[in-house]
C-alpha positions in Angstrom: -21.9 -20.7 76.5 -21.2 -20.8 72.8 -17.8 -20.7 71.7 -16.0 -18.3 69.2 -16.0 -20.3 65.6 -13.9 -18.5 62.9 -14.7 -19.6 59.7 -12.5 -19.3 56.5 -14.0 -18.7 53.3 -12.8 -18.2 49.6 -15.5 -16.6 48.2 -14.6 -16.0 44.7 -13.7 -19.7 42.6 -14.0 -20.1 38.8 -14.4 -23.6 37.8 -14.8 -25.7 34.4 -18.0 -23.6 34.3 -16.1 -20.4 33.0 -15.2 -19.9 30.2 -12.0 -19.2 32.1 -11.9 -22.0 34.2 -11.0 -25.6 34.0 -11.0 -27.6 37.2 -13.9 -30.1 38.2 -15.3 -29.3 41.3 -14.4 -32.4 43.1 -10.9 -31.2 43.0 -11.9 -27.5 44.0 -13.5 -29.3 47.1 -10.6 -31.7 48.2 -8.0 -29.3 47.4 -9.9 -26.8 49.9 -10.6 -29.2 52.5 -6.9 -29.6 52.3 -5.6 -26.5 52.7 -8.0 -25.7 56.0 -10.7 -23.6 54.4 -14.0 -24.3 55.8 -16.0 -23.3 52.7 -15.5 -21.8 49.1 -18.5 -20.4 46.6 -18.3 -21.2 42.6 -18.9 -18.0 40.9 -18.6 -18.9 37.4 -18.9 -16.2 34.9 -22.9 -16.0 34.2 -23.8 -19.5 35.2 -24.7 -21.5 38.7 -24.9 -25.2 37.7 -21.5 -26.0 38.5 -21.8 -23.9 42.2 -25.0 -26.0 42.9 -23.3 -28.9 42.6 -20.5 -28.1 44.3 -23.3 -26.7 47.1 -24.4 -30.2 47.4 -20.8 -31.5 47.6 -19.4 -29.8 50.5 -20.7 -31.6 53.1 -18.9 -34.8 51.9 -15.7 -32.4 52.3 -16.4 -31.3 55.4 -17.2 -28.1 53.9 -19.9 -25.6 54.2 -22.1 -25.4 50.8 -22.4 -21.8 49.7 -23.4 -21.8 46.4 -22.7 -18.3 44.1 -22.6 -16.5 40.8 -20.5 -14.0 39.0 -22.6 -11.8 37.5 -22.6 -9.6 33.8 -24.4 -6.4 35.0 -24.3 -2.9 32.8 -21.6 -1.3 35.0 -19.2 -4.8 35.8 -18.9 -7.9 37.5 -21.1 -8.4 40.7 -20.8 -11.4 43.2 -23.9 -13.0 44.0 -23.2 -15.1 47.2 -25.6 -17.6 48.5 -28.2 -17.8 46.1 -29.7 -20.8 44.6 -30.7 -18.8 41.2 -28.5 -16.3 38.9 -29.5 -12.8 38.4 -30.5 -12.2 34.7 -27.2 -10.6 33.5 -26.3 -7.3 31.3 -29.0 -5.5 34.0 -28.2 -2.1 36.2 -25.9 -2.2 38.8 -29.0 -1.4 41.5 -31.1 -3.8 39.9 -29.3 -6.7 40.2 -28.2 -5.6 43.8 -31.4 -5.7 44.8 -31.9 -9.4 43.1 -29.7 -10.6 44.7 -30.7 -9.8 47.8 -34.1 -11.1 47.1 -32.7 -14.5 46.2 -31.4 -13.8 49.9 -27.8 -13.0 49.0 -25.1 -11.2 49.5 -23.8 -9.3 47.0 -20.5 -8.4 46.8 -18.6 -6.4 44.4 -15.2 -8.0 43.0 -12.0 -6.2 42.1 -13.5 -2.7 42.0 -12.7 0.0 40.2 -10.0 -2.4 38.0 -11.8 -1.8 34.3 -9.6 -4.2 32.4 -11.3 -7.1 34.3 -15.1 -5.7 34.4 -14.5 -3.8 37.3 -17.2 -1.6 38.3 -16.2 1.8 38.5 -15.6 3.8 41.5 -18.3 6.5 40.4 -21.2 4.0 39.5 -20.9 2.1 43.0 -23.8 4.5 44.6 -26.3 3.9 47.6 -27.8 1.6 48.3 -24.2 0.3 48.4 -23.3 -3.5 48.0 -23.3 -5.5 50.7 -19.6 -6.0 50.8 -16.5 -4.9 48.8 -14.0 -7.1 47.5 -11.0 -5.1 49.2 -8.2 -8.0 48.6 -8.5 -10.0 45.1 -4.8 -12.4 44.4 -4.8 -11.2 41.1 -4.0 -7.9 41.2 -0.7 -6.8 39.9 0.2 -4.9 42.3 -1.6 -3.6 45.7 -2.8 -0.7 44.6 -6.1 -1.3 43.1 -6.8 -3.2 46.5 -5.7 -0.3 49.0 -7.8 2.0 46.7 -11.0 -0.5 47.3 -10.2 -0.7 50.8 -10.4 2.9 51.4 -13.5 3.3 49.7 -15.1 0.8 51.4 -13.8 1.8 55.1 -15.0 5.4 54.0 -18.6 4.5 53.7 -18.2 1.5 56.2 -19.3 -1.3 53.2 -17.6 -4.7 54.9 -15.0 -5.8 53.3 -14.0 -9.5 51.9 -10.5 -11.2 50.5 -10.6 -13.9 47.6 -8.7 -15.4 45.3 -10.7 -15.2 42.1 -8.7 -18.7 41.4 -9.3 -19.9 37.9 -6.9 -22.8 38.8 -7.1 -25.7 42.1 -3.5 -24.1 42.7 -4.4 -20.9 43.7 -7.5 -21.8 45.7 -7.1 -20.1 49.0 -4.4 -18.0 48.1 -6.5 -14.6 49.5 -9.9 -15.7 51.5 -12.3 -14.2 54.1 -12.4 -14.9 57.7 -15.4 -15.2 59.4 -16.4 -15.1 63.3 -19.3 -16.6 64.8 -19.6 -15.6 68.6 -23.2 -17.5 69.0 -22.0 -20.8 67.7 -20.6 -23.4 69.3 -19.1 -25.6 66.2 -18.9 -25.3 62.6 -21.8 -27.9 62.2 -24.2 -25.3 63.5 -23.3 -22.9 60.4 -24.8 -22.7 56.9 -25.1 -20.9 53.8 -27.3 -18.4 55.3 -25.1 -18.1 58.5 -22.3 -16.8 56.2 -24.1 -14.7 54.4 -25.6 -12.4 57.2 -22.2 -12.4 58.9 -20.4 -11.0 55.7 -23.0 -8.3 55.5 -22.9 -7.6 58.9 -19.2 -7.2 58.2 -18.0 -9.7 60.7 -14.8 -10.5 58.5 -11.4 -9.8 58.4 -9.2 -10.2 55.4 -6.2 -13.2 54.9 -3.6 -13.8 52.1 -1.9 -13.4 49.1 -1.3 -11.9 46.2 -0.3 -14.4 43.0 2.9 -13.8 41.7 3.2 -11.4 39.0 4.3 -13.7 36.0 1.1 -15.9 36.8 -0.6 -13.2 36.6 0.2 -12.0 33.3 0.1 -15.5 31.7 -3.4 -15.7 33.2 -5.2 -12.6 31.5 -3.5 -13.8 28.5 -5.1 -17.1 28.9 -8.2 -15.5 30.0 -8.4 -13.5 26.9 -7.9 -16.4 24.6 -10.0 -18.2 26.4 -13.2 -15.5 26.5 -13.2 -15.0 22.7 -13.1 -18.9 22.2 -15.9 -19.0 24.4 -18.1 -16.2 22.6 -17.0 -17.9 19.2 -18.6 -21.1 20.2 -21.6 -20.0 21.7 -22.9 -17.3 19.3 -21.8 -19.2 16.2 -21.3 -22.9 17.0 -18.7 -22.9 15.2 -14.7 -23.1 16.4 -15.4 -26.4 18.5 -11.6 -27.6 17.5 -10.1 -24.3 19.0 -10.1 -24.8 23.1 -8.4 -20.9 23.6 -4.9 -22.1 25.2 -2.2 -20.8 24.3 
């Protein structure tokens, strides 16, 4: 008979392919491997490159690949988990939803109902629901944006997942998901797919964290800097000495 296999997962990474990231993937992946995870998904902001690569990486870390994407939809950020292709962004809520489970993903909606980071509002997350709730994000200021998502998501029995939305390799790990496999008898037998039916089956429970709050602060600053570097660059071309740090 199989043997139980728990696997731990940080779902919800920002590399140097945010706008609000900076760490090469490489380091993601060691740092990770360090710290005992047994997987982490890239979700840069709107783009997959960087998750793809760091996909094809993992293995060399020991690591299951599970590639991702944050996604731009009309009502807020939506994680696309396990998919190999990124939603078009700035489309309905439902729409992308459904995308993403064609791509044969899971989608999962990060720090809910928090509108200052792109949250998606508590009255726009409608049936079909998501396939999983972010109910513990690191960065929250304090707990109760994440007890609020919690009981929403317990209310309507959406499964729940923990990240740490890092934007930095220190942070890595900080919140993550834990998964069980009951039908398993070692971690080699588990992919990308694996983890994603197991998160919307809601076979996870929730580890971690929260960041302290003064590296919280500085990082929405940052972030903020950051984001309208970003925009400046890529609408005009222009700004290419201006990096966004402050």
């Amino acid at each position: 008979m199989p043997e139980e296999v728990r696997v731990s997962i940080d779902p919800h990474v920002h590399s140097e392919g945010s706008y609000d990231g900076k760490e090469p993937v490489d380091l993601i992946l060691e740092h990770a491997a360090d710290i005992g995870l047994d997987a982490v998904a890239i979700t840069d902001h709107d783009e997959i490159e960087k998750s793809l690569e760091a996909a094809d990486m993992a293995e060399d870390y020991g690591l299951i690949g599970v590639p991702g994407v944050e996604v731009s939809t009309k009502a807020g950020h939506l994680l696309a988990l396990g998919v190999e292709k990124k939603p078009e962004k700035k489309k309905p809520l439902k729409e992308t939803i459904e995308r993403v489970r064609e791509l044969g993903g899971a989608a999962v909606i990060p720090h809910p109902f928090q509108r200052t980071r792109h949250g998606v509002k508590k009255r726009r997350i409608n049936k079909p629901w998501p396939d999983a709730l972010e109910i513990y994000n690191s960065w929250l200021f304090t707990g109760y944006r994440n007890r609020r998502a919690k009981k929403f998501a317990r209310k309507r029995e959406i499964p729940g997942v923990a990240a740490s939305d890092s934007h930095s390799v220190a942070t890595v790990g900080r919140a993550y998901t834990e998964i069980v496999f009951e039908e398993k008898g070692s971690l080699d037998e588990i992919d990308s797919a694996d983890v994603v039916k197991a998160i919307r089956d809601g076979r996870t429970d929730i580890q971690g964290r929260r960041v302290p709050v003064y590296k919280s602060a500085y990082h929405y600053l940052k972030g903020t800097a950051r984001k309208g570097a970003y925009t400046v660059r890529k609408v005009s071309g222009f700004g290419r000495g201006f990096t966004g740090k402050l």
